[in-house]
N, C-alpha and C positions, 0 to 999 in steps of 0.2 A: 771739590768746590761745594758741591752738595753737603759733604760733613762739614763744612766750614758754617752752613748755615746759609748760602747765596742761594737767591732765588734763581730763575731763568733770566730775566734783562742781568740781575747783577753777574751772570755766567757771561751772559755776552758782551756786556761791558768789558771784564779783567781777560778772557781769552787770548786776545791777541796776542796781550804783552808777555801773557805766561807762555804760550805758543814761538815770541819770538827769543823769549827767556831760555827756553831749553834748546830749540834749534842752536842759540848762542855759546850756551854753556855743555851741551852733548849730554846731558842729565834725559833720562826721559820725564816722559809729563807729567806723572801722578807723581813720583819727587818734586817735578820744579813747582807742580799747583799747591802741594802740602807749604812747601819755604814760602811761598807768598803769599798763601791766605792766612797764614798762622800769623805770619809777621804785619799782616795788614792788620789783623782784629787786634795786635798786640800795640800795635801803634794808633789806635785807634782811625783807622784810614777807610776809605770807602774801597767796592770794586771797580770804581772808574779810576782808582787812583794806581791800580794795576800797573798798567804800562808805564808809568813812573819809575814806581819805586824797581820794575824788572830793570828799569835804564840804567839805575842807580848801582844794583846787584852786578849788575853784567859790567859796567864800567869801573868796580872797586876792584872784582875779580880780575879784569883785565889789566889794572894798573899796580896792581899791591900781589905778592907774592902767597896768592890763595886761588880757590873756585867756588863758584858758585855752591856748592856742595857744604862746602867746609862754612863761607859766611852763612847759608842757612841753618848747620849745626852751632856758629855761635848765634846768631840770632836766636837760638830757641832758648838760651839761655839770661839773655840779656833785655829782649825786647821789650818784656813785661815792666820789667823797670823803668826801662828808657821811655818808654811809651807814656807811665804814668809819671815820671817827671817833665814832659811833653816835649821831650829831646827828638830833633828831627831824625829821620832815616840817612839824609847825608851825613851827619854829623856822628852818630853809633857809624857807619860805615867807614868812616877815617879813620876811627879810634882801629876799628877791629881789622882794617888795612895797614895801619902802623904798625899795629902788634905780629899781624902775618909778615911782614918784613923782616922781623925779628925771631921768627917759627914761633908766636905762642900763636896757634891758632883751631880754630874749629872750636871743640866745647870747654878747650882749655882760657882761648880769649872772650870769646862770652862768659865763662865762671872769673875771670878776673877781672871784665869790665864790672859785672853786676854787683861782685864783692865791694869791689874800692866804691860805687856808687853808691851802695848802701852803708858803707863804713864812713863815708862824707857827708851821709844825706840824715844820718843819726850815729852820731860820732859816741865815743866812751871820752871820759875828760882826758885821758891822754891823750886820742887821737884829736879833740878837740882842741887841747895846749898845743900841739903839734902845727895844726893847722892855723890856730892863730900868731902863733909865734912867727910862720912862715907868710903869712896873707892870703891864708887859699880861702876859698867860699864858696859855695853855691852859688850867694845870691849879689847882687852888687850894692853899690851905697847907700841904695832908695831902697832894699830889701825885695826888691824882684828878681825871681829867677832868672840863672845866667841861661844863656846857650851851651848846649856840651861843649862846642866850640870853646864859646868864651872860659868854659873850666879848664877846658885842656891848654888854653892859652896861656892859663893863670898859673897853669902846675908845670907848664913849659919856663914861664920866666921866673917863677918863683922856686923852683927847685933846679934850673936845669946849669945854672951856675954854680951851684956847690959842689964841695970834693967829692970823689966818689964814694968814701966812706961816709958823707954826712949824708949824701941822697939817699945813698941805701936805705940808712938809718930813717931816717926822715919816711921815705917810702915805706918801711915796714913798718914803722908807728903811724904811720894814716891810715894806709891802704889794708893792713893786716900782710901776713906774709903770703896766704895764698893768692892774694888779688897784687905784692908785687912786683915780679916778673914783669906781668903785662905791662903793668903803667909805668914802670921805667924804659919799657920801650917806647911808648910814648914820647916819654920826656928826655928822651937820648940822639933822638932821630934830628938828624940836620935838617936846619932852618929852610933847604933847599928842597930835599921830598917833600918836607912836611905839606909846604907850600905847594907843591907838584900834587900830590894825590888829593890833597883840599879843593882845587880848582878842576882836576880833573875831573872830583867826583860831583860837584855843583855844577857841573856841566854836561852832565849825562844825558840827556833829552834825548833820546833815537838812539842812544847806544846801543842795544838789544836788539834794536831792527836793520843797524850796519854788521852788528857781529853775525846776526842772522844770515843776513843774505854771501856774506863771507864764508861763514861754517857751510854754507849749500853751496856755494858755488862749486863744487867738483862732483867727482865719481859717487862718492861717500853720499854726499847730498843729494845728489839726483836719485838715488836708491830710498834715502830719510824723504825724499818725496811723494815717491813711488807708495813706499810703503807706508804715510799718512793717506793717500790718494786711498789706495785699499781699506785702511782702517775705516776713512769715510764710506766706502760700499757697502763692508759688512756690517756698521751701525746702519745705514740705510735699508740695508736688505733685512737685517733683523729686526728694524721695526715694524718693517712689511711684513714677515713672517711671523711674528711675534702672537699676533690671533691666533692664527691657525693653532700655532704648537701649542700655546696655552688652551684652545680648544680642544686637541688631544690628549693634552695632559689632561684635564679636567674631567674630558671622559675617562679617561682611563684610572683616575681616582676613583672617580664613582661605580666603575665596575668592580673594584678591589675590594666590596664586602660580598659579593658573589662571588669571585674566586678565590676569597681567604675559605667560602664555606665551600666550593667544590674540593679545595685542597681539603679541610677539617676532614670532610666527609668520606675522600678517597684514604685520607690515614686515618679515619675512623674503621674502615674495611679493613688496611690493611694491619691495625691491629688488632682487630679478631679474629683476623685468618692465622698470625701470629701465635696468638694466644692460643686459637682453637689446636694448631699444630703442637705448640709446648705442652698442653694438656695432654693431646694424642699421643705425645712420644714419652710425657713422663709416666703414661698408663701404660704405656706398653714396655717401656722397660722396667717396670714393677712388677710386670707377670712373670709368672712362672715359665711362661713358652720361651719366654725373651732370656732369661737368666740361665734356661736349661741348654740354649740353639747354641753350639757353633758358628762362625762368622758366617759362612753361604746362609745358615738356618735365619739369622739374624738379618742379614739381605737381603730375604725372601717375605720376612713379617714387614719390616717397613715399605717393601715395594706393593704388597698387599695393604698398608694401615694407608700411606701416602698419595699413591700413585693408582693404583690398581680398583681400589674401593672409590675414590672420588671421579676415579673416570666411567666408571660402571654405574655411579650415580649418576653423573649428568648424561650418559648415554641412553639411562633410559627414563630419564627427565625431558631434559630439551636436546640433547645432542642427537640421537636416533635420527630425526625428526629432521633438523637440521642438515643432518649428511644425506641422509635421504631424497631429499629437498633438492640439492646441490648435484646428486648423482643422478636426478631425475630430468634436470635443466641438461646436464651435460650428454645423457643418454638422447633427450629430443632433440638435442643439433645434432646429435654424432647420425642419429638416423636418419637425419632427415637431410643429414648431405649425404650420405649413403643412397637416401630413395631416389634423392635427383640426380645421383652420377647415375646409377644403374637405369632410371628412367632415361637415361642420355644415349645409355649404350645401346637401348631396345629402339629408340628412334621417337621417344615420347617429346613432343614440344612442351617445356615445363619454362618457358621465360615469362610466365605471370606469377609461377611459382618464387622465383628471383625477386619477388618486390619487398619482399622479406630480407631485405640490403644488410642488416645490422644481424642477423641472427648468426650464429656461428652454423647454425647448416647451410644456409646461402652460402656464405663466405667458403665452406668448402665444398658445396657444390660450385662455384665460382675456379677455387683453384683445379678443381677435379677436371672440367671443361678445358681450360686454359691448360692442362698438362698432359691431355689428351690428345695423341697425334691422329688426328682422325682419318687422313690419308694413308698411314702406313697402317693404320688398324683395318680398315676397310680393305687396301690391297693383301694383307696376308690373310682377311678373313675369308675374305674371294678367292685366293690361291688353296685357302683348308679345304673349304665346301669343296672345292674343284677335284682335290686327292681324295676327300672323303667319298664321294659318289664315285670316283673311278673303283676304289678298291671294293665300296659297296657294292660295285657290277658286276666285278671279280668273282666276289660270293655268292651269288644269287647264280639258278641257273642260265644258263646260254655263257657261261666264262665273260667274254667282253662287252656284252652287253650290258652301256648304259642307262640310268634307270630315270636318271634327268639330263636334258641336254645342256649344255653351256649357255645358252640364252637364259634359261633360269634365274641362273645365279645374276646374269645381268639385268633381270628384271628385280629382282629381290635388295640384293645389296646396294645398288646407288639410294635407293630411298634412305637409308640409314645413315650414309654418308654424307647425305646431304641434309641431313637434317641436325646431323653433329656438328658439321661445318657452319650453318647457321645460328646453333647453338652457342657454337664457340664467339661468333662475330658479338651474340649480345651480350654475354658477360666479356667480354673485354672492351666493348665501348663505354 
């Protein structure tokens, strides 16, 4: 409708009737909107006159052996004509429903209604002898233009009694021969359709909007429902969303001459790393050393030109430095859980030492505690001391004579057990 030239009211004016036009005729919309605004600016007609002429469409289709489809493929052939001889849309709609009765239809009866119009409407003097010998006219007594009707009326009684040979004849000398197929079906068609689909079609008013509600009434329609209900969301929601994304977009336009030059820049590098490499390898395989080596000998200079020289570069450029760095961070955690396990094992209270949560020595002074059975280490360490001083008694003089007594060791060891055990309580809370 927009290509058509309609503003917004003139959309909402003709909607309806194109809406109940395609529900009628099972065409989708952007076909059935094309056949009706084309055919409206052709006939000179407004967008309120929309639901009209859909009445009209949908009631020729439904009565004359055509669809909707096919009268908007001859309308696009004819209606420029009809329109500016100011011939109604009921009246092209009989013609081109007669002719569908007959199979000339779609762009074949539009090209034969528009011929014979124009062949009538500035005749050659044959077809003009033709026509007056028989009494056909455009126009009537007073020299005002007929109605299509009243032409088809005229070509009805004026030729539709002669033999078949002389109609023919007659028809091909008016009409031309491509325009007459159609207009003998016209003028062949009983007095009784003719009259049936003329009235039918003058009487269309609501057509569109009965066929409508019929094409929906089932399964099919409730779905063709469903699925306009949706289409109205996503235009809804797209207009909603419509800022935003063109806000994205927009930014994201405006960043595209910074990252066309981060790209330039990065394949600016990588073609002088290219280059620098082509140059290295075509100098080296121009030496002497390279020409003279065996393949290992030759395996050996490019892992030295390649590999071995660029890495010896940046190692004692920035890499050194860097591993260094890295080996330095990893060496202070590795020790520094090392200091707080072994400070764990001596009986050192080290949980202000743990405030240091994120550091990788925390963390495994953290598991070091937590993996520590502090009871089974205590009782076997108490059971060592206990053999170690016996056998120590052994060696010394007096043979059995112990050198510490077993209270000792129970004064000595629960302090460190208890103090791991505590240990243990604050890293796992």
């Amino acid at each position: 409708m927009a290509m058509a030239g309609w503003d917004s009211q003139q959309m909402l004016d003709g909607i309806e009737g194109i809406l109940n036009l395609a529900a009628a005729s099972g065409e989708d919309l952007g076909t059935t909107s094309d056949i009706v605004t084309d055919a409206l600016t052709a006939f000179g007609l407004k967008a309120s006159d929309a639901a009209h002429f859909s009445d009209v469409l949908a009631q020729s289709a439904a009565s004359a052996n055509t669809n909707v489809s096919m009268m908007g493929e001859s309308f696009k052939y004819v209606a420029p004509i009809a329109g500016a001889m100011k011939y109604s849309v009921e009246d092209t709609s009989l013609a081109l429903g007669l002719m569908a009765n007959a199979s000339v239809k779609g762009s074949m009866a539009g090209t034969s209604l528009k011929t014979a119009l124009a062949n009538m409407a500035a005749p050659t003097d044959k077809m003009a002898t033709a026509m007056k010998k028989y009494g056909i006219s455009l126009t009537d007594s007073n020299g005002n233009m007929k109605t299509l009707k009243g032409v088809l009326d005229n070509l009805r009684s004026s030729l539709g009694g002669l033999s078949e040979t002389e109609k023919t004849a007659a028809a091909s000398t008016i009409f031309g021969k491509e325009a007459m197929s159609g207009m003998l079906a016209i003028i062949n068609a009983t007095e009784s359709d003719y009259n049936k689909l003329a009235e039918s079609i003058n009487n269309a008013d609501g057509a569109a909007s009965k066929m409508s509600d019929t094409m929906l009434d089932n399964l099919e329609g409730s779905i063709t429902l469903l699925q306009s209900a949706m289409d109205g969301v996503k235009i809804s929601f797209g207009e909603r969303l419509s800022p935003y994304v063109r806000g994205i977009a927009d930014w994201l336009t405006e960043q595209m001459p910074e990252v066309e030059q981060g790209l330039n820049e990065m394949m600016d590098w990588v073609d002088s790393k290219v280059d620098r490499m082509k140059r290295k390898f075509k100098e080296l395989s121009q030496s002497d050393e390279w020409k003279n080596a065996d393949f290992f000998g030759k395996v050996k200079l490019a892992w030295d030109d390649f590999i071995a020289e660029p890495f010896s570069e940046w190692w004692h450029s920035t890499g050194k430095q860097k591993i260094a760095d890295i080996a330095g961070d990893m060496g202070t955690s590795i020790g520094t859980g090392l200091k707080l396990g072994i400070l764990t094992l001596l009986g050192v209270d080290v949980s202000d030492t743990l405030n240091e949560g994120a550091s990788v020595g925390a963390s495994f002074a953290k598991g070091f505690a937590e993996g520590f059975d502090t009871d089974a280490i205590a009782s076997k360490l108490f059971e060592g001391f206990g053999n170690m001083v016996k056998s120590a008694g052994k060696l010394l003089p007096g043979e059995n004579r112990q050198i510490y007594p077993p209270f000792f060791l129970q004064l000595c060891l629960p302090k460190s057990q208890v103090r791991l055990r505590a240990l243990a309580k604050v890293l796992s809370a």
